[in-house]
N, C-alpha and C positions, 0 to 999 in steps of 0.2 A: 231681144235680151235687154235688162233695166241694166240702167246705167249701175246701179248697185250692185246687180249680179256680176256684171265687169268685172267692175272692181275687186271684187270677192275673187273669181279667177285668178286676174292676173296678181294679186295678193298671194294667194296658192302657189302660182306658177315662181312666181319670185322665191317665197319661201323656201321650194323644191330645189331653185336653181342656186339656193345660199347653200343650201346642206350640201348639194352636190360638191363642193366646190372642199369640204373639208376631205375627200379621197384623192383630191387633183396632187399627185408629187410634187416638191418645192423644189427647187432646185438650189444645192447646197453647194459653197464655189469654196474650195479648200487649198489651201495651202500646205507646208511644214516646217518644222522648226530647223534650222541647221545650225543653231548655237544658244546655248543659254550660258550667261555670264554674271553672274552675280544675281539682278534681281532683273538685269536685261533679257528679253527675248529677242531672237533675230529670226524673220519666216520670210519665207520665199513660195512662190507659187501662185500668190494672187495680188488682187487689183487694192491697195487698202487706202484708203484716206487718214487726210494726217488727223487724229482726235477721235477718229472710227475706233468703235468696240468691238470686240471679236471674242468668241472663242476658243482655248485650247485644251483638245481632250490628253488627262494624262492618263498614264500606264492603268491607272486602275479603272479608269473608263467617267470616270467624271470630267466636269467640264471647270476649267479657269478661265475670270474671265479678265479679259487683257485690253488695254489702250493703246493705238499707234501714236507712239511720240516724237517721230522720224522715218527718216527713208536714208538708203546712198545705193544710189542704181536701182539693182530689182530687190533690195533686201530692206523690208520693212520691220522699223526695232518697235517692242511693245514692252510693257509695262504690265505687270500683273494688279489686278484692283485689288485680289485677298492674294493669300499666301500661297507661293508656289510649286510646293509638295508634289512632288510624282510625275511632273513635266521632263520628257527626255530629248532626244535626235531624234527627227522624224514623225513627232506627233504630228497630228492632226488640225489644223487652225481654222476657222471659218468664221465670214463677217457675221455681229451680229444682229 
């Protein structure tokens, strides 16, 4: 086989093995809200860093999106970047 042909394959085979890779599940680490106070969120349930972006889905199934500005124990406070309409108890939060 020429060395071009190779290369030609494993080009192919690469290619194959990128598109495979958009069916692979992400895995999505979620947390919840247990309090919103003013323009404060407080979520509990996962791992967040301080400055870390995340997601909160609200009731109507769209997504806000939030900055961790703090922590005290397991309860990480966030910050809405736009306006935070429709956000309740128990939403949904996830890094983003």
């Amino acid at each position: 086989m020429s060395h071009s042909r190779a290369q030609i394959l494993l080009s192919e085979r690469l290619n194959e093995a990128i598109a495979s890779l958009d069916s692979v599940p992400v895995a999505r680490v979620t947390g919840r809200l247990v309090k919103v106070n003013g323009l404060m969120m407080q979520a509990v349930g996962c791992r967040f860093r301080l400055e870390q972006r995340c997601l909160v889905e609200t009731a109507e199934g769209t997504m806000i999106e939030a900055q961790v500005v703090g922590f005290d124990h397991n309860v990480a406070y966030l910050m809405p970047i736009r306006r935070l309409g429709g956000a309740f108890r128990g939403c949904e939060g996830c890094s983003a």
